[in-house]
C-alpha positions in Angstrom: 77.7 62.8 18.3 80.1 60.4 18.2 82.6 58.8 15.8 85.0 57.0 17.2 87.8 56.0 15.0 86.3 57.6 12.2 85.8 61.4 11.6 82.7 61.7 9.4 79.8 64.4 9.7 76.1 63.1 8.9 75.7 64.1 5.9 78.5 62.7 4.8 77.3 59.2 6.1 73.9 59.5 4.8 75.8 59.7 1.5 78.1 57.4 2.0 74.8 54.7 3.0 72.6 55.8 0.0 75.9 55.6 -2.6 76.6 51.6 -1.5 73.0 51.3 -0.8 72.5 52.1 -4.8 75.5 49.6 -6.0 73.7 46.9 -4.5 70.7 47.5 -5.4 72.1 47.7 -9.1 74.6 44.6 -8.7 71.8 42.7 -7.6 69.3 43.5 -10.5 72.8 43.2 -13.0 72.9 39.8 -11.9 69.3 39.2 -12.1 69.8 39.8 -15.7 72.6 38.2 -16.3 71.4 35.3 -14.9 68.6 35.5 -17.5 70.8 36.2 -20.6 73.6 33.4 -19.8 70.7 30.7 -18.2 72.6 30.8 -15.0 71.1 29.0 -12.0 74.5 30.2 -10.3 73.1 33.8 -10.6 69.3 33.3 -10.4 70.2 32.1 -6.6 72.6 35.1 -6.3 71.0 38.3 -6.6 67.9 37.5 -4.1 71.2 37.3 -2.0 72.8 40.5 -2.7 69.7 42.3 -2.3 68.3 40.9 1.0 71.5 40.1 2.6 73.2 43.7 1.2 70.5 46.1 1.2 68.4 44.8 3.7 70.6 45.0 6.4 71.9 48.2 5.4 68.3 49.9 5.7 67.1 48.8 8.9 71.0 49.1 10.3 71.2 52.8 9.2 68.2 54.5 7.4 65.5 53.2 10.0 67.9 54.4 12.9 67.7 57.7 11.3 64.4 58.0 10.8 64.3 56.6 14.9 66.7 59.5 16.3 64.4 61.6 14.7 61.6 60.8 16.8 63.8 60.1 19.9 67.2 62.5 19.8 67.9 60.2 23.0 69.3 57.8 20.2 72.4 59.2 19.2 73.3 58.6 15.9 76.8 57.1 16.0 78.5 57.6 12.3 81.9 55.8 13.3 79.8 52.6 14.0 77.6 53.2 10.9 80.4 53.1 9.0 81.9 49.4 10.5 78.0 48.8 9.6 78.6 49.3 5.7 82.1 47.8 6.0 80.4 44.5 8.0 77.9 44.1 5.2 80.1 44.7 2.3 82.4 41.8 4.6 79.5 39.7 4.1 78.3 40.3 0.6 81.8 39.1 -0.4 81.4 36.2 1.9 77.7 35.9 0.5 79.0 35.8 -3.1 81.5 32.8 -2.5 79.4 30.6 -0.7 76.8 30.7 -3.5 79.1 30.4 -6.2 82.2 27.7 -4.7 78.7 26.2 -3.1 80.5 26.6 0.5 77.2 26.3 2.9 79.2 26.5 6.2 80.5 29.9 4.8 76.8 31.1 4.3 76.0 30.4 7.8 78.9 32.1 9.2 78.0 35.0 7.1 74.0 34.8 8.9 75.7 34.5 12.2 77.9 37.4 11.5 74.7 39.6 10.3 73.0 38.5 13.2 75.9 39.9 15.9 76.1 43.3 14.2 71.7 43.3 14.0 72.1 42.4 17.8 73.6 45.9 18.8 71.1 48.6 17.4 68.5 46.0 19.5 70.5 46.4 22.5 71.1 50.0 22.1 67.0 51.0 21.7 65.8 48.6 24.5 68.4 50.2 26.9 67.8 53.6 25.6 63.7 53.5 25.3 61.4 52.0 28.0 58.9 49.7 26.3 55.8 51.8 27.0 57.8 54.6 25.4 58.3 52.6 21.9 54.5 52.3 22.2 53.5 55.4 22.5 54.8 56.4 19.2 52.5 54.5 16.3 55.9 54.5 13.6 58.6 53.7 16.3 56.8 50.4 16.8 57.2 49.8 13.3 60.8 50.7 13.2 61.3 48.7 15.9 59.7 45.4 14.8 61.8 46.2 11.5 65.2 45.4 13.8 63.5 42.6 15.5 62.5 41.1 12.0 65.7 41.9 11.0 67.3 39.8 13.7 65.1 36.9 12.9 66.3 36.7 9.1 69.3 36.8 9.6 69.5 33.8 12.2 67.3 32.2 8.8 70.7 32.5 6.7 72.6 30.9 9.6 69.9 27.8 10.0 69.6 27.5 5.8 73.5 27.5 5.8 73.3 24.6 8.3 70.6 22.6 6.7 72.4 22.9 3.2 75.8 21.9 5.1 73.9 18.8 7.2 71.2 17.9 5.0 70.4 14.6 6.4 70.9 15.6 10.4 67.1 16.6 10.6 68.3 19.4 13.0 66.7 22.3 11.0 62.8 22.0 10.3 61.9 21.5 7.2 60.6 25.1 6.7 64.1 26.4 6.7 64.3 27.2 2.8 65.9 29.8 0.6 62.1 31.1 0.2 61.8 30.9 3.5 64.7 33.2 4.2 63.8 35.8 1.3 60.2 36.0 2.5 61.7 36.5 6.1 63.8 39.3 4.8 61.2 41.4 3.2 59.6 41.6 6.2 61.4 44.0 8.0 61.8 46.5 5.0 57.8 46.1 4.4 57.4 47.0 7.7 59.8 49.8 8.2 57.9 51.3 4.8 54.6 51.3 6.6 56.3 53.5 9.7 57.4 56.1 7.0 54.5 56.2 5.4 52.6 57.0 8.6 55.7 60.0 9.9 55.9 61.6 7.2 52.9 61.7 5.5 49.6 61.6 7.3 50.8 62.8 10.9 50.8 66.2 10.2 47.1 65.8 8.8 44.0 67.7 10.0 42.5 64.1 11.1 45.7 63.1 12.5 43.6 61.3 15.4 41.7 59.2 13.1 44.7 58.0 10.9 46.5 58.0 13.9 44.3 54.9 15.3 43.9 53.7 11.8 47.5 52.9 11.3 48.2 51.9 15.6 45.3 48.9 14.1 47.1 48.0 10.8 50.7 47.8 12.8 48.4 45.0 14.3 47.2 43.4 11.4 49.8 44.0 8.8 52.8 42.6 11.4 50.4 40.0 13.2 49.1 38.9 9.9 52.2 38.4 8.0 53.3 36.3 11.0 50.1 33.8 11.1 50.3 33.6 7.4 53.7 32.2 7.4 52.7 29.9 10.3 49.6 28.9 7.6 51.9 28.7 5.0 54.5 26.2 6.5 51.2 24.3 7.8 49.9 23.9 4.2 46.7 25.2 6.3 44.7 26.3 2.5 41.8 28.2 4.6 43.8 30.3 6.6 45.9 31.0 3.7 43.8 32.2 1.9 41.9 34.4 4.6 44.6 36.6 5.7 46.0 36.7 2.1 42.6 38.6 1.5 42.7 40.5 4.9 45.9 41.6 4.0 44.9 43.0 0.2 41.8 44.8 1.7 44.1 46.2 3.9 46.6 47.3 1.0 44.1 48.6 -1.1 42.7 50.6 1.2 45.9 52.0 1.8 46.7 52.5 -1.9 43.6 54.7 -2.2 44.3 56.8 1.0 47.9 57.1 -0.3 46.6 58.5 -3.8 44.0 61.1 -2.1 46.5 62.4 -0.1 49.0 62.5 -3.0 46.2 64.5 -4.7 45.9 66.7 -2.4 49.5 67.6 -1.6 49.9 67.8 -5.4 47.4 70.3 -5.9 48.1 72.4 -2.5 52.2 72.3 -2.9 53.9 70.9 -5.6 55.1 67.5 -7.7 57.2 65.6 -4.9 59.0 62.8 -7.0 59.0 60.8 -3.8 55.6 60.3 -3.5 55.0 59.4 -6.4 57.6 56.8 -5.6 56.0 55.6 -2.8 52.7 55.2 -4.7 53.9 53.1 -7.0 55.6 51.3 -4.8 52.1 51.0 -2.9 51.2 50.2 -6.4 53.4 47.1 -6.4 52.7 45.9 -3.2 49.3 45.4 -4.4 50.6 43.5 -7.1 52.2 41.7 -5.2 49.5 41.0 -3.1 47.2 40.0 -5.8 50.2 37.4 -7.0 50.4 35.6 -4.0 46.9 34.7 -3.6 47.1 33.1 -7.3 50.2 31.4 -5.7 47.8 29.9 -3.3 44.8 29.2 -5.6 47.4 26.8 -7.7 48.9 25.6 -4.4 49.9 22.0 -4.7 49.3 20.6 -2.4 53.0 20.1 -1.6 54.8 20.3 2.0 56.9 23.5 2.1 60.2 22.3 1.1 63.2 22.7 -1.3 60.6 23.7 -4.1 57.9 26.4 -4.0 54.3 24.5 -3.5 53.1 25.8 -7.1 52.2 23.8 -9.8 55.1 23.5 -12.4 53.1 25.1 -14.8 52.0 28.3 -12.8 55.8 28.8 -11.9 55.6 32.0 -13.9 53.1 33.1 -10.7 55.9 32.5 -8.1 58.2 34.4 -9.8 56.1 37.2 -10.7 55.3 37.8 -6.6 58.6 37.4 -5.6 59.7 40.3 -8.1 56.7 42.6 -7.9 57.9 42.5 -4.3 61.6 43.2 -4.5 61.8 45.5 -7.7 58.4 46.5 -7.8 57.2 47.3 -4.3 60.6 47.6 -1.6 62.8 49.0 -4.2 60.3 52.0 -5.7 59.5 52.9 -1.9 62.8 53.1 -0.4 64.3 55.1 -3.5 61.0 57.8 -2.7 62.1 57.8 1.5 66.1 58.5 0.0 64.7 61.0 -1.9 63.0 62.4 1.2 65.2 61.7 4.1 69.1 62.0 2.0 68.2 65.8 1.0 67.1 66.5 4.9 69.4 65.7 6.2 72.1 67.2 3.4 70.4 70.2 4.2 71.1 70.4 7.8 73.7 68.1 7.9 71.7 66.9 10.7 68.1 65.6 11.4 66.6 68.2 12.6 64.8 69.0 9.5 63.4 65.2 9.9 62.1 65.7 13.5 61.0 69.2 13.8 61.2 70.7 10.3 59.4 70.0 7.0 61.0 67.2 5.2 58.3 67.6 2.1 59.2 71.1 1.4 61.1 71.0 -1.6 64.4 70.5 -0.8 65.5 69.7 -4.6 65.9 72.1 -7.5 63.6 71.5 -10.7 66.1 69.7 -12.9 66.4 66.8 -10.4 62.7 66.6 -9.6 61.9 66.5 -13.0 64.6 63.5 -13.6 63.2 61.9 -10.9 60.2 61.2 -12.4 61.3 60.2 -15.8 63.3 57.6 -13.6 60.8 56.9 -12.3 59.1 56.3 -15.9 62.2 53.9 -16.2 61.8 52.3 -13.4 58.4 51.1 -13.7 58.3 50.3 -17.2 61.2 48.3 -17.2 59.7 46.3 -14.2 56.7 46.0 -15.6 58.8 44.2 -18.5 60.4 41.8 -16.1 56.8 40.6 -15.2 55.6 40.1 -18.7 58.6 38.5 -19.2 57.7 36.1 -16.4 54.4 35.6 -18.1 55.5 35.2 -21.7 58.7 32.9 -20.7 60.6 35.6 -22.5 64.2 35.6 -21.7 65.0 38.4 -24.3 62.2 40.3 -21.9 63.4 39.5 -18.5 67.1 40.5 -19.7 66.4 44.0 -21.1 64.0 44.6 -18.6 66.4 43.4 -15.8 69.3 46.0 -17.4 67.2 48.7 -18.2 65.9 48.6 -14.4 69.7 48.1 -12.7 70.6 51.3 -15.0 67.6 52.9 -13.7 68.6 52.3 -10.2 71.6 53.3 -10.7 70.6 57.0 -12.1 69.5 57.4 -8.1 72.9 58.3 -7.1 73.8 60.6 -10.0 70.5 62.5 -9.5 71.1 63.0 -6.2 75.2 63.5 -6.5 74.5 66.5 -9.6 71.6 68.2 -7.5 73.8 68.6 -4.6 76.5 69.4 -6.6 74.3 72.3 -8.2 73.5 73.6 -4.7 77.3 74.5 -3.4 
């Protein structure tokens, strides 16, 4: 392994990932708050930012190449350049934070060409590691790798949105090159790279591996493909098509979500409580949500062109809002704190991942105390989400603030859960 310039074991850098992972996750739900409590417009537009730009890139750039080593050991994991990674990103959240606030667009798209350079090296390094028909042949490395691809394409989003907001009236960009254009974009790739987890380390190892096995080689088809043509249907305006794949796409989800809670069932009753699962559940939970949201965002679609405003009547705003957060606090945020709680304490273990490619990464690999914690953050986590989205619904502000603090404290309980329970091992 190497590390070049920097000498720093895994495990180490797996903490190191999850511990600024965590602080953006929580600065970005503090401003969220804040931006409720003070009426801020400054920090409404900020912490979509932070989150997408921060913790986005940060996931696919390290935590999906973990979980891609671990299928293909050919994939060296290199922690010296994980660790310019985290340094880049942090370089750009600063970068992120002034162009929003000093209202600097040129700086914005420097920052989505500078994401887009570092994205463009993991790419480089799996295509001239892997042969294509290889990535194939594994159902979850394809989702792992359209997560980088994804990646890749929201980032050169940022650079065109920083260009259109800089040149407004050069009619350069298209017109579908919007700040919801570039969040949606973003949530792609960390939907995606949930699906490949879900799929490694939960149903492979089943009895009907074969079945689920085909099952989820015909959703990577119609979950990646679909998101794809309904953005094409959305920027159209196209109201049909819209609203078929939105329903194709929540059959698909609930079907999921009830597979997902047999299985939890069953590994409940046959093992033991895994906090991560539930986790990932309720994440599955909120994705449905979120689902369900969107399709009302279509039902009151106004018949607008997509453009600097959602195409939602004024009225139903509440709608917008509630998808966008049911997605980003509800479903990505509850499903990539259950894989941390899955994959950090493998590898910790090992201080490798061989525990994630040949071992048992279920087995329970924390002690009681911080299982049990887990799951009374988890408690927290959803109740206080749950609040954000009545708050969206009630137009409460006092709602959306508490909720908004309670959940960024919540977040933030990840890394001391994790920190004590290791702590507690040595």
């Amino acid at each position: 392994m190497s590390n070049k310039g920097f000498d720093i074991e895994l495990d180490s850098m797996a903490r190191i990932y999850v511990s600024v992972s965590v602080v953006i996750m929580t600065l970005a739900a503090l401003s969220g708050a804040l931006g409720a409590w003070m009426d801020s417009e400054m920090l409404h537009t900020l912490h979509p930012y932070i989150f997408f730009a921060g913790f986005g890139n940060l996931a696919i750039l390290i935590l999906n190449r973990y979980l891609i080593a671990a299928i293909y050991p050919e994939l060296r994991i290199d922690t010296g350049k994980q660790m310019r990674y985290i340094y880049g990103v942090i370089a750009g959240l600063v970068m992120i934070t002034i162009s929003v606030v000093m209202q600097w667009p040129l700086l914005k798209a420097f920052v989505g060409l500078f994401l887009m350079i570092m994205v463009v090296y993991p790419i480089k390094d799996i295509f001239s590691t892997l042969s294509v028909a290889k990535i194939w042949k594994e159902v979850s490395v394809r989702y792992y790798i359209f997560d980088v691809i994804f990646l890749l394409n929201a980032n050169l989003g940022l650079f065109a949105l920083g260009l259109k907001e800089a040149f407004p009236s050069s009619g350069l960009i298209p017109f579908f090159v919007t700040q919801s254009a570039y969040f949606l974009g973003s949530s792609f790739p960390l939907s995606i790279s949930v699906m490949g987890f879900l799929y490694t380390y939960a149903w492979r190892r089943s009895p009907k591996k074969e079945i689920i096995r085909m099952l989820f080689s015909i959703w990577s088809y119609i979950f990646v493909g679909g998101v794809l043509v309904f953005l094409v249907a959305i920027l159209m305006g196209h109201y049909p098509g819209m609203m078929v794949i939105s329903h194709i796409l929540l059959f698909g989800v609930m079907a999921l979500l009830g597979g997902f809670a047999v299985y939890m069932n069953t590994f409940f009753r046959k093992n033991f409580h895994h906090p991560a699962l539930a986790f990932l559940l309720t994440g599955l939970a909120m994705l449905l949500a979120t689902s369900a949201y969107g399709i009302f965002n279509i039902y009151f679609y106004d018949k607008l062109p997509f453009g600097s405003v959602p195409p939602i009547r004024a009225s139903k705003m509440w709608i917008y809002h509630s998808h966008t957060h049911a997605a980003l606090m509800g479903w990505i945020t509850f499903s990539f704190t259950g894989i941390i709680y899955i994959v950090l304490p493998a590898i910790v273990r090992t201080g490798s991942l061989e525990m994630l490619r040949s071992g048992d990464p279920m087995m329970r690999l924390l002690d009681e105390t911080a299982m049990h914690k887990a799951f009374r953050q988890l408690a927290v986590m959803l109740s206080s989400s749950l609040c954000v989205l009545l708050g969206f619904y009630l137009e409460s502000t006092m709602l959306l603030t508490i909720g908004g603090f309670i959940f960024a404290g919540s977040v933030w309980f990840l890394r001391i859960n994790l920190k004590q329970a290791f702590g507690r091992k040595k």
